[in-house]
N, C-alpha and C positions, 0 to 999 in steps of 0.2 A: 488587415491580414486575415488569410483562410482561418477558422478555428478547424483543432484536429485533435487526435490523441497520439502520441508520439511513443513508440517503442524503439529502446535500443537495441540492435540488433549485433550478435556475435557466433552466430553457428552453432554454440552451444544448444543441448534439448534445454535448460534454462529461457535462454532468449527465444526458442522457441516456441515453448509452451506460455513464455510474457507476450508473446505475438500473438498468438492466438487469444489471449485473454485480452488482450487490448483491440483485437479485432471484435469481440463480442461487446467490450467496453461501449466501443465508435458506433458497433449496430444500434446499439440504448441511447445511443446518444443524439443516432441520428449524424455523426460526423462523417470526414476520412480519416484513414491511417495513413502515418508515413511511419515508414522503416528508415531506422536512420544506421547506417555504419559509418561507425569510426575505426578508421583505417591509423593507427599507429608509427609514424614515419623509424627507419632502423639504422644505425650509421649505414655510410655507401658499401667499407667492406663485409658486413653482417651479412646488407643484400644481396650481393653474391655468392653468398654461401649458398651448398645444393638445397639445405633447407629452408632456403629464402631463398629464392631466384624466383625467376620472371614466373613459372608456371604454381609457385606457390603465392605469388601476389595476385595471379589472374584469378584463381580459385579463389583467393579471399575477396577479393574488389568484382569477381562477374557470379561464378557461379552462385556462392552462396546466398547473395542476398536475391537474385532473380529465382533460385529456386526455392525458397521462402514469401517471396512477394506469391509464385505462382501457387504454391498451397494454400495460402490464404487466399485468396481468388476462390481459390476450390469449395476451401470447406466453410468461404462466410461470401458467398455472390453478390451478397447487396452492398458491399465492403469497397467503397473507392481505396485503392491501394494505389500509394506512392512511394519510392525507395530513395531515400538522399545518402550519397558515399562522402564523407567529411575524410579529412585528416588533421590532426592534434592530441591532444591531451582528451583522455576516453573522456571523464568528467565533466571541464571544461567545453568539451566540442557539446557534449549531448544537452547540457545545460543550453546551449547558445542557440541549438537547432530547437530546442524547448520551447523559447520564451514567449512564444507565441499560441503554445497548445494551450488543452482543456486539461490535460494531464499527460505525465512522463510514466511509461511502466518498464520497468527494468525484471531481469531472470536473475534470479538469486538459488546459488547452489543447494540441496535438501543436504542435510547433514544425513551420515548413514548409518542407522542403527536407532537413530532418535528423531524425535517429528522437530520442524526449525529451518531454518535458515543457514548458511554459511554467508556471511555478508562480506561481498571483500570490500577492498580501500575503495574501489571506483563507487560502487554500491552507498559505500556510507559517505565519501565523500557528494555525492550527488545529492542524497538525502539533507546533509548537511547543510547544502547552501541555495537549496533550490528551495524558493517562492511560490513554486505551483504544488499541485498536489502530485505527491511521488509512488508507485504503486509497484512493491517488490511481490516477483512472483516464481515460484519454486517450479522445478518441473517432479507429477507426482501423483498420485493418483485421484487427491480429493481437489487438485487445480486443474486437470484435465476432466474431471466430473463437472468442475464448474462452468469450466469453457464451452463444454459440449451441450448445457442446457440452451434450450432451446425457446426463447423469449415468451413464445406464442404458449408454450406450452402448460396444461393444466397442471400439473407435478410440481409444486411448490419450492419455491428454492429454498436452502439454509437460509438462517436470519444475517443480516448484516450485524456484526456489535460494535459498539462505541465506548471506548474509552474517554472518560469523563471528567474532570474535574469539578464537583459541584460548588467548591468557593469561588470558582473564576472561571467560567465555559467561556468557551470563545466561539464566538457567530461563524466564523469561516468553516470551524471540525464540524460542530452540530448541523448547517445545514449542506455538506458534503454527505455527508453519515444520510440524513433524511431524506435528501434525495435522492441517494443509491439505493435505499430500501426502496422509494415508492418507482423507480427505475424498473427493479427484480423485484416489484409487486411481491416484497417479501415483509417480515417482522424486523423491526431495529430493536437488540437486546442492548440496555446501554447498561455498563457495568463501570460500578464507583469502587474504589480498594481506601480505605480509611486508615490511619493509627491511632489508636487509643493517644491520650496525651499521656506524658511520662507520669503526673502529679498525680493522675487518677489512678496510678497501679495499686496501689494498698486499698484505698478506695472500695475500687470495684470489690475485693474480697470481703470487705464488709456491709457492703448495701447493693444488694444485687440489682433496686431498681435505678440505681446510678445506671446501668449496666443498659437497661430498658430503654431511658430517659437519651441517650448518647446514641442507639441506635435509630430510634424515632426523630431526635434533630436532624442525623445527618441524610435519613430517609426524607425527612420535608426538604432538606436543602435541594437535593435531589432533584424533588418533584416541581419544587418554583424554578430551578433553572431551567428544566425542557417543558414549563407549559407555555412558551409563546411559541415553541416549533412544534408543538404536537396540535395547537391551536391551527398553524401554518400550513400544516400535514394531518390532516385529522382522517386523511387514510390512511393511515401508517398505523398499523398494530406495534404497539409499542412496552418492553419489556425489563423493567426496573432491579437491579442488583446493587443493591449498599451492604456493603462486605465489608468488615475487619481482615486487613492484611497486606499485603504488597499489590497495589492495582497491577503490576506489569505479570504477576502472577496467577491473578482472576483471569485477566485477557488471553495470556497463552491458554489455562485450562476452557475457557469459552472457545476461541479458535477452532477448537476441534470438532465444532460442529456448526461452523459460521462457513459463509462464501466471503465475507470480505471482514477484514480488522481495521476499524477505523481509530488512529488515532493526534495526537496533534503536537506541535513544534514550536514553541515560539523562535521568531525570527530574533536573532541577536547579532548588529552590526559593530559592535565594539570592538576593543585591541584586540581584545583574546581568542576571536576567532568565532566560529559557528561550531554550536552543539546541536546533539540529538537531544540529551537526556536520557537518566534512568530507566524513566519509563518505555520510552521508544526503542533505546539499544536492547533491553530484556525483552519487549515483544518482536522486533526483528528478526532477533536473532535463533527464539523459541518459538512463533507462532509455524500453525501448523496450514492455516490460510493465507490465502494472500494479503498486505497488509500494504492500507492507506496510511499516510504520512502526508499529513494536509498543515503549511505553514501557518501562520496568524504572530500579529505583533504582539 
């Protein structure tokens, strides 16, 4: 099968501005794009209502997506563009039309008033259960800055940052993360969020170099987990954060000045279903960049 990067496409300026970014995505990548709509089947007498009839199905199934293929054409010419019209379950179909891409990017709503996401069901459902890497993208003015950079160009891009786990990195997020930095010939800022342990709270208050000693562990842990990818990448400027606090916390305040948030999902096949996690649903739904969701078992 072709490889490609795969945007879900819905008319919204969300999906449009995930278009665009998925089209700069396939230019780094060297891919195509397909545009995929999913087309929502409606009872038959819905369909006949004046607000569903035949001239508001053609609108959704012809114009939109050809005049979306045709602006990307425009604004990225070296972009082989492809549009696939599915009908089913949004989640379900985009996942299916996925399984074969490099990456899925979906348009997620800007909340208004505050920097973030609006994630809805389709959104989080998709992140949920999808095995490829997932890339939610707001419409806005620092994803439209992003999109509009220009590969060639000397103007440096934002750094990419990584969310980390330094007791258990997982190989799939770390080299996603390193290779989108050395893609956008940018910095990877990889930022770690810690808890103190509960036993050490009285502690700390009386041996401040407790205090010392717990920051410089989890700094070294840090550092031995990204040295066989910086080893891997040694063009890659690379830029170390071990913080006391909520990592999903670090990440949203980092965001604000990043092109991409990487972070990572373990895969979970059991009764219970598929999670995101804490960390992933806080940077989702807060980050102010667009934000990788790259799975791993």
């Amino acid at each position: 099968m072709t490889r490609t990067v795969t945007v879900g496409l819905d008319g919204s300026a969300e999906s449009r501005a995930a278009a665009d970014w998925a089209a700069h995505e396939a230019q780094l990548r060297g891919l195509p794009l397909k545009l995929v709509q999913v087309w929502e089947p409606v009872p038959a007498p819905m369909a006949q209502a004046p607000l569903l009839g035949a001239e508001t199905q053609q609108h959704w199934t012809e114009r939109i997506p050809r005049e979306a293929a045709d602006g990307i054409r425009r604004r990225h010419p070296g972009v082989d563009v492809t549009v696939e019209q599915l009908t089913g379950a949004p989640a379900d179909t985009l996942l299916d039309a996925a399984k074969d891409s490099d990456l899925l990017v979906l348009g997620s709503r800007g909340l208004s008033g505050v920097g973030g996401f609006l994630v809805g069901s389709v959104g989080l459902s998709v992140v949920a259960h999808a095995e490829l890497p997932v890339v939610l993208v707001r419409a806005g003015e620092q994803a439209a800055a992003e999109n509009g950079t220009n590969p060639a160009s000397a103007t440096p891009s934002r750094p990419v940052v990584l969310g980390i786990d330094a007791g258990a990195p997982a190989d799939a997020v770390l080299e996603f993360a390193f290779t989108e930095a050395a893609r956008r010939d940018t910095a990877l800022r990889v930022v770690h969020g810690w808890s103190l342990p509960p036993y050490y709270a009285y502690g700390l208050g009386m041996d401040a170099g407790l205090n010392d000693e717990l920051f410089r562990w989890e700094a070294a842990a840090l550092t031995e987990a990204l040295r066989p990818w910086r080893l891997k990448h040694p063009a890659v400027e690379v830029a170390l954060e071990s913080r006391v606090g909520s990592a999903a916390d670090h990440l949203v305040d980092a965001s604000r000045e990043a092109s991409l948030v990487v972070i990572g999902r373990r895969i979970r096949r059991g009764a219970l279903g598929a999670h995101i996690g804490p960390v992933a649903h806080g940077v989702l739904h807060h980050s102010t960049a667009p934000v990788a969701v790259v799975s791993h078992d």
